[in-house]
C-alpha positions in Angstrom: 0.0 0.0 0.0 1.0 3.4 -0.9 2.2 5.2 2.2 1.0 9.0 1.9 3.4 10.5 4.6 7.2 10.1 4.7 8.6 10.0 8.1 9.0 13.8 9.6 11.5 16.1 8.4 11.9 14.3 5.3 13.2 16.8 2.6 10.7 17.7 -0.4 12.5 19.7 -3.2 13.7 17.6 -6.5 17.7 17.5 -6.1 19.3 17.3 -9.5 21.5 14.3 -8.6 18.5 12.0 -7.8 15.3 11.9 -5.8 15.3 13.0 -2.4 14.8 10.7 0.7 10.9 11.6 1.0 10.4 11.4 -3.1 12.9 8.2 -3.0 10.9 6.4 -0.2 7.3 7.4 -1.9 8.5 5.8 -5.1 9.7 2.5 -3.3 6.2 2.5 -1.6 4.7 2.1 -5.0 1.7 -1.3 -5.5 3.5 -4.6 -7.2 1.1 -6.6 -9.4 -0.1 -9.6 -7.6 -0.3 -12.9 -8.5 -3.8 -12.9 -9.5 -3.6 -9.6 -11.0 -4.2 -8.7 -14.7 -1.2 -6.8 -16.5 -4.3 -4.0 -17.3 -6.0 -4.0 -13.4 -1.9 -3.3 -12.0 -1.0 -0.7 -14.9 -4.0 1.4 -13.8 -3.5 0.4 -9.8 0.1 1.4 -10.2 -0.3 4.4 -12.8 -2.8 6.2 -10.5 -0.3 6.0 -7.4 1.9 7.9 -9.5 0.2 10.1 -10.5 -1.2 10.4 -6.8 2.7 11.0 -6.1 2.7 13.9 -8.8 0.3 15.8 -7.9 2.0 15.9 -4.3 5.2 16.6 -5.6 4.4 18.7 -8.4 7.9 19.9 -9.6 9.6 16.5 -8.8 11.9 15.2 -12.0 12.1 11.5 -9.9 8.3 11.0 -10.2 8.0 12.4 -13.9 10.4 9.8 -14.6 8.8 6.9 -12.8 5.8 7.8 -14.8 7.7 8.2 -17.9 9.5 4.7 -17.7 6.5 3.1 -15.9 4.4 3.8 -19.1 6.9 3.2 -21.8 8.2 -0.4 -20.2 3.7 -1.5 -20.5 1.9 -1.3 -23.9 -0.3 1.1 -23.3 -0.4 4.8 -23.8 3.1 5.2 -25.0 2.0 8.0 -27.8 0.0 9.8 -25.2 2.8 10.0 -22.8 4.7 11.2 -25.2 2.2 13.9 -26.4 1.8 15.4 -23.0 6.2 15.6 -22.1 6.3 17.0 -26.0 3.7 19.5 -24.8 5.1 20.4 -21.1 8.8 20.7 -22.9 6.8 23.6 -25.8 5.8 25.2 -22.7 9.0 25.2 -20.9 11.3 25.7 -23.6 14.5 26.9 -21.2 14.2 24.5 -18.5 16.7 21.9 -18.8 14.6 19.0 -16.6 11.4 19.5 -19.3 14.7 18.9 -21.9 15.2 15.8 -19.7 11.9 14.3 -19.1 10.8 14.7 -23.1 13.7 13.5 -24.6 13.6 10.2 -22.4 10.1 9.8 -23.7 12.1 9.8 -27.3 14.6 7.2 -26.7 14.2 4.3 -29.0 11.9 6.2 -31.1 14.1 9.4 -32.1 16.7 9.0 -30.1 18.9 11.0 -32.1 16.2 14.1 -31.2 16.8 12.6 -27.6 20.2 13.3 -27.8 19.7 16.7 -28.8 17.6 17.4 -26.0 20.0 15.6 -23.2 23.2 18.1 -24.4 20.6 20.8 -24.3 19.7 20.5 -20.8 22.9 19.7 -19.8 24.1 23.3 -21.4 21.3 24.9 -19.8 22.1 23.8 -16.6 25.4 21.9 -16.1 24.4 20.9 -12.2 21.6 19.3 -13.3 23.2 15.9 -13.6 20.5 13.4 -14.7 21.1 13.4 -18.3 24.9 12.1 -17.9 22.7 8.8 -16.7 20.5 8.5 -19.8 23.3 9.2 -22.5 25.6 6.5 -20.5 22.8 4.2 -21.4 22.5 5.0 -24.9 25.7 5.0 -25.5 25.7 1.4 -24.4 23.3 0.3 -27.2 24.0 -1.1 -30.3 23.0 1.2 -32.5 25.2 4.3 -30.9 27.7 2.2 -29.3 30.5 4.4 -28.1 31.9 2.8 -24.9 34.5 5.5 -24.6 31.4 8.2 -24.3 28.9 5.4 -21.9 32.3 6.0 -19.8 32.8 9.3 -19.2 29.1 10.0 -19.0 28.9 7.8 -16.4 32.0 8.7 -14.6 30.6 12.9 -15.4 27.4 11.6 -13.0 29.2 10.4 -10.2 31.4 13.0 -10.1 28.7 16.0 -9.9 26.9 13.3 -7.3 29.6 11.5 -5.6 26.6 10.3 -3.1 23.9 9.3 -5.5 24.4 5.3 -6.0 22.7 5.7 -9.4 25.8 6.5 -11.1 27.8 3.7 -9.3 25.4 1.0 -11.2 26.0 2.6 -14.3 29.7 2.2 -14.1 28.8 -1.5 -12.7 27.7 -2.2 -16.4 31.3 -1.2 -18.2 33.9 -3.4 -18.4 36.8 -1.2 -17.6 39.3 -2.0 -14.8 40.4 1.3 -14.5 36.9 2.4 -13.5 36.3 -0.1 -11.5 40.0 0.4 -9.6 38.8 4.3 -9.1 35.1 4.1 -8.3 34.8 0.9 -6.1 36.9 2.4 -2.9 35.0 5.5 -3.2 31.5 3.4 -3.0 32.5 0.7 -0.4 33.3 4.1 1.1 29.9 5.4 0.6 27.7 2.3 1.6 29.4 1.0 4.1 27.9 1.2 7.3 24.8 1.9 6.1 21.9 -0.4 6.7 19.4 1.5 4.4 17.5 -0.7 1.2 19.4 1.3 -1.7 22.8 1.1 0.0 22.3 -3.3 0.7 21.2 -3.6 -2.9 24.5 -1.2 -4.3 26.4 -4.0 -2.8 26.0 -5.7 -6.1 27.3 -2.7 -8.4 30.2 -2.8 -5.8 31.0 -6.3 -6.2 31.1 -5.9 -10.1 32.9 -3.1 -9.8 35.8 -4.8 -7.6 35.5 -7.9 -9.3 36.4 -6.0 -12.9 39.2 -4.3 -11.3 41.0 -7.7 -10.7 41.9 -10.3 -12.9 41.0 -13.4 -12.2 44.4 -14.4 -10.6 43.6 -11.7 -7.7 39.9 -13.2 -6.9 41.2 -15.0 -3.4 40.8 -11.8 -1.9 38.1 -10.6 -2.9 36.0 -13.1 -1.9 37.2 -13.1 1.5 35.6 -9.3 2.0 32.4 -10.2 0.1 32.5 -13.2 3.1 32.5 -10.4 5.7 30.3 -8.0 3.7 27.7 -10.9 4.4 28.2 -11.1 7.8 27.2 -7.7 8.3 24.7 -7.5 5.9 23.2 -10.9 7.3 22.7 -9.4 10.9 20.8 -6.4 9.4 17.4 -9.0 8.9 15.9 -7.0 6.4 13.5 -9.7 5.7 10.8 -7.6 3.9 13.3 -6.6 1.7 13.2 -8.1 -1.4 16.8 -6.3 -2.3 18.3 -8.0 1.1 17.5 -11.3 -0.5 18.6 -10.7 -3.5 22.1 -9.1 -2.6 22.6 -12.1 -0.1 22.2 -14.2 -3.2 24.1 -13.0 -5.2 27.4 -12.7 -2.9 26.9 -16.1 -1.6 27.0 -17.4 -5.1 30.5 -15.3 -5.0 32.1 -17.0 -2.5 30.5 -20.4 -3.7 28.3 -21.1 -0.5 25.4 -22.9 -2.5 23.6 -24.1 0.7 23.4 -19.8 1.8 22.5 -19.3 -1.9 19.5 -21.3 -2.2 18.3 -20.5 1.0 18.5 -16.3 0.5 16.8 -17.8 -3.2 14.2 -19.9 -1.2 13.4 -17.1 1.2 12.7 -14.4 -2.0 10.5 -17.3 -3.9 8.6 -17.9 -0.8 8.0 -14.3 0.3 7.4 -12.7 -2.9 6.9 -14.9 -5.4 4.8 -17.5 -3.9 2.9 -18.4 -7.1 6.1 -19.6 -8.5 7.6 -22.1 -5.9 5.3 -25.2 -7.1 6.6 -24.3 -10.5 10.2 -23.6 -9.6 10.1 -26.9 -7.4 8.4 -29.0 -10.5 10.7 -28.2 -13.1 13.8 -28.5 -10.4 12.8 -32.5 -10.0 12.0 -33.2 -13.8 14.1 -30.8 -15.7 16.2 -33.7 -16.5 13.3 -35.9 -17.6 12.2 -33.3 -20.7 12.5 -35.4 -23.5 14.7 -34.0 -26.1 15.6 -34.9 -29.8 15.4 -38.9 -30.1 13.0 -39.5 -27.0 10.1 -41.9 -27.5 6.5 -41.1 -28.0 6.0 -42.8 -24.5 8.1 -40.9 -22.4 7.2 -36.9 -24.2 3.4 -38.6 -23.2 4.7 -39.1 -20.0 6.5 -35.6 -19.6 4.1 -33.6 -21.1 0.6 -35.4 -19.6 2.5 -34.2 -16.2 3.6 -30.8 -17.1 -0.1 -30.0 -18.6 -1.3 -31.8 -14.8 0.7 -29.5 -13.1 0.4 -25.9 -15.1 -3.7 -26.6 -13.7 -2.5 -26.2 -10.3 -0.2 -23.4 -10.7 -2.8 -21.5 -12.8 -5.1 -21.6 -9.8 -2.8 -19.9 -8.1 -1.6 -17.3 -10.9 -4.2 -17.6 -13.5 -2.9 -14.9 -15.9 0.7 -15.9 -15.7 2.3 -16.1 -18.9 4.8 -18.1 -18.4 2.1 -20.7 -16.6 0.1 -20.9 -20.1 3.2 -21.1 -22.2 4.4 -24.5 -20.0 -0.2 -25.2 -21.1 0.5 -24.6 -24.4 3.6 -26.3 -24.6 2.3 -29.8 -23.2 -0.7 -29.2 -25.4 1.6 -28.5 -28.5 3.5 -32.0 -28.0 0.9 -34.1 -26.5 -0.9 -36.2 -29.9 -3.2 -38.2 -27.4 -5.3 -35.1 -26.1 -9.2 -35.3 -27.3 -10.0 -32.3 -29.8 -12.5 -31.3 -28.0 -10.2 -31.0 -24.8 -7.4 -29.3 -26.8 -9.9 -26.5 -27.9 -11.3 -25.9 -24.4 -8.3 -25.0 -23.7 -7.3 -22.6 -26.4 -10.3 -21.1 -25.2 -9.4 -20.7 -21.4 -6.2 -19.4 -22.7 -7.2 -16.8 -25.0 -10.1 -15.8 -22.4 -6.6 -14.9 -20.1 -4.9 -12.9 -22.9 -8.2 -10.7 -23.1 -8.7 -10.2 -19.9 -4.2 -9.7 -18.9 -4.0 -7.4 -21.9 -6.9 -4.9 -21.4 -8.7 -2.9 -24.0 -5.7 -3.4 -26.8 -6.3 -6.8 -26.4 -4.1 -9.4 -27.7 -0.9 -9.4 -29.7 -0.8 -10.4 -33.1 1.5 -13.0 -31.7 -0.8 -14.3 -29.2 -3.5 -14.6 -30.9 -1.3 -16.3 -33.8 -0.2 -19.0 -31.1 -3.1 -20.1 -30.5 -4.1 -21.0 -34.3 -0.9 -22.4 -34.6 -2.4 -24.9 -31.6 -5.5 -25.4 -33.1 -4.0 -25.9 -36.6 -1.9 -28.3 -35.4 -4.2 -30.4 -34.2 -7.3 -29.7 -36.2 -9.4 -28.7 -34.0 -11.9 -26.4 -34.0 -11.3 -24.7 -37.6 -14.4 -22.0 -37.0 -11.7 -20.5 -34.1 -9.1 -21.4 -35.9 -10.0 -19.3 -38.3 -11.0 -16.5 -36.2 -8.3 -16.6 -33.9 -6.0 -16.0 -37.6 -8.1 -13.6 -38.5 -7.3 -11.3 -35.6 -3.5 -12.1 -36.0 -3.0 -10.7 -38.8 -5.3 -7.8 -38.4 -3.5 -6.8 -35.5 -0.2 -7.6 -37.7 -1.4 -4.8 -39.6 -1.8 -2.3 -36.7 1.6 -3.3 -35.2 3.2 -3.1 -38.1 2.7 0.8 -38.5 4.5 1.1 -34.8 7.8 3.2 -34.7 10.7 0.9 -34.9 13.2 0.4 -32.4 15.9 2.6 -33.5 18.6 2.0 -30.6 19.0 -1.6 -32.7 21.1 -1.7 -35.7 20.2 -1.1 -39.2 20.8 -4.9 -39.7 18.5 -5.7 -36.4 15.8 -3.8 -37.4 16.1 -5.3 -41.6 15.9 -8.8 -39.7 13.0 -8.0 -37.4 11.5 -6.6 -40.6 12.0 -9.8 -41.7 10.9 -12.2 -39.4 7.8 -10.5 -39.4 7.0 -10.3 -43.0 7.5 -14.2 -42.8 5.3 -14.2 -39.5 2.4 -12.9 -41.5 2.7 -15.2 -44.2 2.5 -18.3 -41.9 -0.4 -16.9 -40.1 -2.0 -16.6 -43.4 -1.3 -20.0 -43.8 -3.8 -20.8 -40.0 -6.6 -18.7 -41.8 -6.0 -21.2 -44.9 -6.1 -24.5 -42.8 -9.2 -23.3 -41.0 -11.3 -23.0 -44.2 -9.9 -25.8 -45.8 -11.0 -27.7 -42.3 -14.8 -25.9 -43.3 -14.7 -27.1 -46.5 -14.7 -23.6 -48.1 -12.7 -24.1 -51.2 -14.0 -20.9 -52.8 -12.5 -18.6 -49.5 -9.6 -20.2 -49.5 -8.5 -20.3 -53.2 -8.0 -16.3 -53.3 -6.0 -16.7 -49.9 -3.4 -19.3 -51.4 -3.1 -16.8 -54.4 -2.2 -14.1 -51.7 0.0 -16.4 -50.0 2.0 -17.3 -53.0 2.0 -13.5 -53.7 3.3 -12.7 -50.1 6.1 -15.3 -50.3 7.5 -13.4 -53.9 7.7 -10.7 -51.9 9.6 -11.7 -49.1 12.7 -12.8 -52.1 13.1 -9.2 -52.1 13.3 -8.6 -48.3 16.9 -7.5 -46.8 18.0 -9.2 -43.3 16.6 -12.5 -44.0 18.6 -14.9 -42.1 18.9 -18.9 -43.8 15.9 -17.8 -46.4 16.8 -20.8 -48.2 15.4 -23.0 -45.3 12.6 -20.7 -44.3 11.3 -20.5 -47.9 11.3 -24.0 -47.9 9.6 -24.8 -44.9 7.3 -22.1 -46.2 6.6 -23.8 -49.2 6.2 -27.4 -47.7 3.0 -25.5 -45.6 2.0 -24.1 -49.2 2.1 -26.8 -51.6 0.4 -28.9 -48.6 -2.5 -26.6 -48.5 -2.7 -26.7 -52.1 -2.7 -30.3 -51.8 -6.0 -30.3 -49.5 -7.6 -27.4 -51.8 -7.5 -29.2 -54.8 -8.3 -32.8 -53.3 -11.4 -30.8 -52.0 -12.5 -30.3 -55.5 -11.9 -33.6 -57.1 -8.3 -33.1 -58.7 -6.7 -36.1 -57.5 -3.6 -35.9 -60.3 -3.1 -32.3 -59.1 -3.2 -32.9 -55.6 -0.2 -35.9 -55.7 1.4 -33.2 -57.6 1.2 -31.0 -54.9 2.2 -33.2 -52.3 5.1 -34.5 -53.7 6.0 -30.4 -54.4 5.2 -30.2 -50.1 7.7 -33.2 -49.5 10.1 -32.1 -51.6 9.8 -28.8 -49.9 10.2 -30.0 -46.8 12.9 -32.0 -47.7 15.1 -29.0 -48.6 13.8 -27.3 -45.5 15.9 -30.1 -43.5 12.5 -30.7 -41.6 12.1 -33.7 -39.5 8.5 -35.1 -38.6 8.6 -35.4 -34.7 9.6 -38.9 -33.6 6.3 -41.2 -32.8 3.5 -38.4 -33.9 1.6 -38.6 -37.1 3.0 -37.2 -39.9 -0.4 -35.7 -41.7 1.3 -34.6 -44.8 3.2 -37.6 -45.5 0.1 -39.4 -44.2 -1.9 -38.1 -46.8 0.3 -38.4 -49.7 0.7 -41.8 -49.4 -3.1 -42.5 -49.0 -3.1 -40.5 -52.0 -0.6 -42.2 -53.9 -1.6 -46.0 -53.0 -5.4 -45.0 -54.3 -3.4 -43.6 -57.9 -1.8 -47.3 -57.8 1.7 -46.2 -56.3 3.2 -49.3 -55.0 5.1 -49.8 -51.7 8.0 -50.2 -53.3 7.8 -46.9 -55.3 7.0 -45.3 -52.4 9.7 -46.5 -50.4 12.3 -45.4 -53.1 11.1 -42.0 -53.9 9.9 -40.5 -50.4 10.6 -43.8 -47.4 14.6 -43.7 -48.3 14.9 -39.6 -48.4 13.1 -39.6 -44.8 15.1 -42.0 -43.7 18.4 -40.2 -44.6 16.8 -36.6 -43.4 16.2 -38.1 -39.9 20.0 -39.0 -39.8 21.3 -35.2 -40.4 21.3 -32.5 -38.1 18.1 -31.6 -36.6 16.3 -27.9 -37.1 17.7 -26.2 -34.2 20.9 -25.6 -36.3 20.8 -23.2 -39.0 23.2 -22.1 -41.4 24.8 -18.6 -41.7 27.6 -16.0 -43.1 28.7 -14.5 -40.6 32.3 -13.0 -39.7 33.1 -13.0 -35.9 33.9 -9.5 -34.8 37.3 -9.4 -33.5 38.2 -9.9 -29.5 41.4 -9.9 -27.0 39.5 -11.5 -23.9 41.3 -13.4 -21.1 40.2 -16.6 -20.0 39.6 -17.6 -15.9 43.3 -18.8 -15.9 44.5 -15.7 -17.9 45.0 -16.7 -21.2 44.6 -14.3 -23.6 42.0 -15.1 -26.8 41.5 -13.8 -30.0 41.0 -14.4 -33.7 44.3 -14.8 -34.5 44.8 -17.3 -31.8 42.0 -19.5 -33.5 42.2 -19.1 -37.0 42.8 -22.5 -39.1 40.5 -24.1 -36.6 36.9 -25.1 -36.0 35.5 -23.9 -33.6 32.8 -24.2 -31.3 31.4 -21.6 -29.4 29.3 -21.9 -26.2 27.5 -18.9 -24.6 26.3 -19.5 -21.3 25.7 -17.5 -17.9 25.5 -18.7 -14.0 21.6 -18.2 -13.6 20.9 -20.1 -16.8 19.9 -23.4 -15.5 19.7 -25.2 -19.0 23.3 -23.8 -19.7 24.4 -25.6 -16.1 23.1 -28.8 -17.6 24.4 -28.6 -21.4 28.2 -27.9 -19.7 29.2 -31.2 -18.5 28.5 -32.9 -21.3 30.3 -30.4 -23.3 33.0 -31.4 -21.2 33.3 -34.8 -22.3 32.4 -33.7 -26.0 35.3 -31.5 -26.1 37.4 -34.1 -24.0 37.0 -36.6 -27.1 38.3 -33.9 -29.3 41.4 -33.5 -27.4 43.6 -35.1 -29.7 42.4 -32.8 -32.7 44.0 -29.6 -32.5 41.9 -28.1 -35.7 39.1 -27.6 -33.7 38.5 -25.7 -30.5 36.1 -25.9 -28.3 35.6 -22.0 -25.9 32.7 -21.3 -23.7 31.5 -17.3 -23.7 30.3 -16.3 -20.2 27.5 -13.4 -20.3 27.7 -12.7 -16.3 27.2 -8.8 -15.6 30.0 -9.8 -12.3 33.2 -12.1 -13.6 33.3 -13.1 -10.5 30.2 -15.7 -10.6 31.6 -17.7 -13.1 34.5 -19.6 -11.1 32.5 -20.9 -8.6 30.2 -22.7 -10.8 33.3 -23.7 -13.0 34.1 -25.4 -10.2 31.1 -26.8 -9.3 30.5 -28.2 -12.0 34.4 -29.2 -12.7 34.9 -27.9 -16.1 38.4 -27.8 -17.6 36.8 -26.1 -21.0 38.1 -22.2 -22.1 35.8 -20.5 -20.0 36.0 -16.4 -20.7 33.7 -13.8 -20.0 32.6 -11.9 -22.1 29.3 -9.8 -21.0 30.6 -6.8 -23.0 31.5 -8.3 -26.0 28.7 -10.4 -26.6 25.9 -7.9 -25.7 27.7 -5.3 -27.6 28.9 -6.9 -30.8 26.7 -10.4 -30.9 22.9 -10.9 -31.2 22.9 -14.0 -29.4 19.2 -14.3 -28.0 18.2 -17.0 -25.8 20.3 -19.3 -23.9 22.5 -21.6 -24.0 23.6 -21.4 -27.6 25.5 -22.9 -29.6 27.8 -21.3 -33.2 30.2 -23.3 -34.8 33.2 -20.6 -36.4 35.2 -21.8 -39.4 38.7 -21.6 -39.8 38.2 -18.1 -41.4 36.5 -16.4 -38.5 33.0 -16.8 -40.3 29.8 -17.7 -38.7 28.4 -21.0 -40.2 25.9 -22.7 -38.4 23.7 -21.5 -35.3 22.4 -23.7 -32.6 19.8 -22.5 -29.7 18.6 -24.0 -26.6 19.6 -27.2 -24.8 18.7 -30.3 -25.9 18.5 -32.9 -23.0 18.1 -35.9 -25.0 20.6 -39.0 -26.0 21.2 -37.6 -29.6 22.9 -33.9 -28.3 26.3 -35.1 -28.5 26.0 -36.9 -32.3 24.5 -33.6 -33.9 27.2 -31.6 -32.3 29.8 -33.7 -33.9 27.6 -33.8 -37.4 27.6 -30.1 -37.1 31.1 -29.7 -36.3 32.4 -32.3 -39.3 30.1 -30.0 -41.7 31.6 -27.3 -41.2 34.6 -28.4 -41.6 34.2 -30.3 -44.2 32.7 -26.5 -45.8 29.3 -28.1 -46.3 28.0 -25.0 -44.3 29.6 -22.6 -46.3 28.9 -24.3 -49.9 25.8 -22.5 -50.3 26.6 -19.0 -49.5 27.6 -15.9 -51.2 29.5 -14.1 -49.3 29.7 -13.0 -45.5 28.0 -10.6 -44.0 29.6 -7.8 -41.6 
């Protein structure tokens, strides 16, 4: 609850280094979305406390910008937001915080206008320090990457606020020794002693900080003052404080006490995310049993019956959790047992949540997309099938007009471009199946004529990534649909035409049918062709044998590329220096991974071994890519886990020069520094280890590389 009085003689005027104490505890004071909350019923509970808090503090920059970034991190209202800074900084034109607030309304949308409006306020008034914050940050992203300016904007903060901790975590984020040797005795300085939330939770940026400032080598020590930082952070019992759980976490995993860790992480889970520890404890005691590439039908029925048992209970619980209806979704996706009926019941339930999480917007073109996907899938209910595509790619349309990001790349934004174009074309493909389903040949004759038109046009699209392979699988879903239209109207010669154009099309799209589910297309075409008088054995030869050999290659997950490695000069945890140069002639395969990634933790060992049985090959090299904010974390589990691989971190490099996404992942890097085949997610099943090696032996055997043009920068 929002507590309207700050203790007495709390100060009130904005301070142009950070919120003061009474604004500062106000703002921490502010509602959390509860567990059976809807995104839309916490935007509006939390939006009108802040605006509560404005019109207390009327002047104050601190609550303008908690409204600002509240509002801007939901979907809703951004362009009105921005309207009403746009219109406060017309009416204010000399004031350097109006400068402020409007231009971090503009950042991501025109942030070079953003820019303009930071130096601005900063000429107008050089004590008011705020802006040094926001251009630090930009500075950090990809599109204006300057680390050289995200340093001395960040170092130009703390030193017009040497007592604001905001500056310290923004310095906590560079990976500069020299930094870190300056600033962290000045902030152990500043917090220490202190028992206050924000000084407890700046324990972290000082532990980065310190951490960065040593190599590897000089980590003994360290560790042995993070052990008595704990001891008198422990006896401060902060225990509503989810920061005091938090910071214990994190500086247990530092000095590798995993008992303290998981208890300061059980303590967190059970005060403030109670909806979560059935969930947390589930996938804890069965992450090992997910059935990866090669599994049986029996045991993904097993796995997945159980994980769509469970997600029941925790939706009780948390009913519009997202990450709940995804683990749904999931278990309904793999399971090929569940009744039809069931399976749309549940579709229902689900989008019924979307609605009702995502207020009057409604869903994403995404989510409603999903759930078409589900229903295609298993052909079930076409009428909402349909409908449910329908919206898709209406909203597709509405979303597409949205500004673009423009702190990504050129090349990000051509790929997201991309990816969406493609997006739209396979959710054309759900409206498609749904009429087909409904027997209306005449509706979805014109659609397949858009379709085919759609996929000319993405030929001409610029950041496609492996378009040979997406084309294909496109096609497979094309000519299949094809298939069913014409079969619908009698055309039996046409539609084994069009199968064997789906098959083929799959074929080239190195798709695999999943292991022990039915195949409908193939299904179909061979009904098809045994009714034309196809014999077995002609079957077996033209479409049996090229299955066969598919199943035996590398699986989906890894997809080609041209791609050169941007160059590095990283140390290693026993301080060997790593570079291009140092790896060129071999192949190599590169791991990114991070502490808190639990898949990552279980993909490692057996990367172990993997690269143990290379040993003898000195053409390829096998390096794992840390992405830990603090180097520090990574030894500990290193040792855990008692891994001999290159481990090196790299949380600079990669988030400023890589577009990595998920993790783990997995690249494999030619002998010329190029890019040529892209693996993501862990697979825990008995087949991990042979597609690694297939993948590794393509490239270097240049398979990867045979069908591309050239390499992209």
């Amino acid at each position: 609850m929002l507590l309207l009085n700050p203790p007495v003689g709390w100060a009130r005027s904005s301070d142009s280094c950070g919120p003061e104490p009474a604004v500062e505890f106000a703002l921490d004071q502010l509602p959390r979305q509860g567990p059976a909350e809807t995104h839309w019923d916490y935007y509006q509970r939390r939006l009108a406390a802040i605006e509560a808090l404005e019109r207390r503090y009327p002047d104050d920059v601190a609550v303008q910008q908690a409204h600002i970034q509240f509002v801007l991190s939901a979907r809703w209202e951004k362009d009105k937001v921005i309207a009403q800074y746009k219109l406060r900084h017309e009416q204010n034109p000399a004031s350097a915080q109006h400068d402020y607030l409007y231009a971090l309304t503009l950042v991501g949308r025109d942030t070079p206008q953003a820019l303009k409006l930071l130096s601005s306020a900063l000429q107008t008034d050089p004590a008011f320090a705020l802006p040094h914050v926001e251009l630090a940050t930009i500075y950090r992203s990809h599109a204006f990457l300057d680390k050289a300016l995200s340093a001395q904007q960040s170092k130009a903060f703390v030193d017009a606020c040497p007592a604001s901790l905001e500056g310290y975590q923004a310095l906590a984020q560079l990976e500069d020794k020299d930094l870190g040797a300056e600033y962290a005795p000045k902030l152990r300085a500043l917090i220490e002693g202190r028992s206050d939330v924000d000084a407890v939770k700046a324990y972290r940026a000082l532990w980065a900080l310190e951490f960065k400032a040593h190599t590897a080598s000089e980590y003994g020590p360290l560790r042995s003052q993070v052990t008595q930082d704990l001891g008198r952070l422990r006896q401060l019992n902060l225990e509503s404080s989810r920061e005091w759980y938090l910071t214990l976490d994190a500086g247990y995993n530092l000095v590798n006490d995993k008992q303290q860790a998981d208890w300061a992480d059980a303590q967190y889970m059970a005060r403030f995310q109670p909806e979560s520890v059935a969930s947390d404890k589930w996938w804890d005691q069965n992450i090992n049993k997910a059935p990866g590439s090669g599994a049986s039908a029996e045991k993904k029925r097993a796995f997945y019956h159980d994980l769509f048992t469970e997600t029941g209970e925790w939706l009780k619980q948390s009913p519009y959790n997202p990450v709940f209806w995804g683990n749904r979704l999931e278990a309904i996706d793999m399971l090929d047992d569940m009744p039809k009926a069931q399976v749309a019941d549940t579709v229902d339930q689900a989008l019924q949540s979307l609605i009702r999480d995502d207020g009057p917007e409604g869903p994403s073109a995404v989510g409603y997309a999903h759930l078409a996907e589900i229903l295609s899938k298993k052909q079930a209910a076409p009428e909402r099938e349909l409908e449910l595509a329908q919206k898709a790619l209406a909203k597709w349309e509405e979303e597409s007009k949205e500004p673009v990001d423009d702190l990504s790349t050129r090349q990000e934004q051509e790929k997201h471009a991309a990816d969406r174009a493609y997006e739209r074309v396979q959710w054309l493909g759900y409206e498609i199946d749904g009429n087909l389903q409904l027997g209306r040949v005449s509706e979805a004759g014109p659609q397949l004529d858009q379709m085919s038109e759609w996929m000319q046009d993405l030929k001409s699209l610029p950041g496609k990534q492996d378009s040979a392979k997406a084309d294909s699988a496109l096609g497979a879903t094309y000519w299949g649909l094809r298939a069913r239209e014409a079969e619908l109207q009698g055309h039996r010669q046409d539609t084994m035409a069009f199968y064997e154009n789906a098959l083929l099309a799959r074929f080239n799209a190195g798709q695999n049918p999943t292991i022990g589910y039915k195949d409908e297309l193939a299904d179909n075409a061979h009904r098809l062709w045994e009714q034309l008088g196809g014999t077995p054995e002609g079957w077996q030869l033209w479409y049996g044998r090229p299955a066969n050999d598919l199943m035996s290659q590398l699986p989906e997950t890894w997809e080609t590329a041209s791609q050169a490695l941007p160059e590095f000069d990283l140390p290693d945890l026993n301080g060997k220096t790593w570079n291009l140069a140092a790896l060129s002639g071999k192949t190599v395969f590169v791991d990114f991974w991070a502490t808190w990634c639990l898949p990552c933790r279980m993909e490692l060992p057996r990367l172990q071994k993997l690269a143990e049985e290379y040993k003898d090959r000195a053409e390829v090299q096998f390096i794992t890519l840390d992405l830990d904010e603090n180097p520090g974390l990574v030894q500990p589990v290193v040792k855990q886990l008692g891994l001999s691989l290159v481990v090196i971190p790299a949380y600079s490099y990669v988030n400023e020069k890589l577009n990595v996404g998920g993790l783990p992942a997995n690249w494999i890097v030619d002998g010329k520094g190029v890019v040529r085949l892209k693996g993501g997610g862990y697979d825990p099943g008995p087949n991990w280890e042979s597609h690694v090696k297939a993948a590794i032996e393509k490239v270097q055997s240049g398979a990867a590389a045979s069908s591309s043009a050239g390499v992209s920068e």
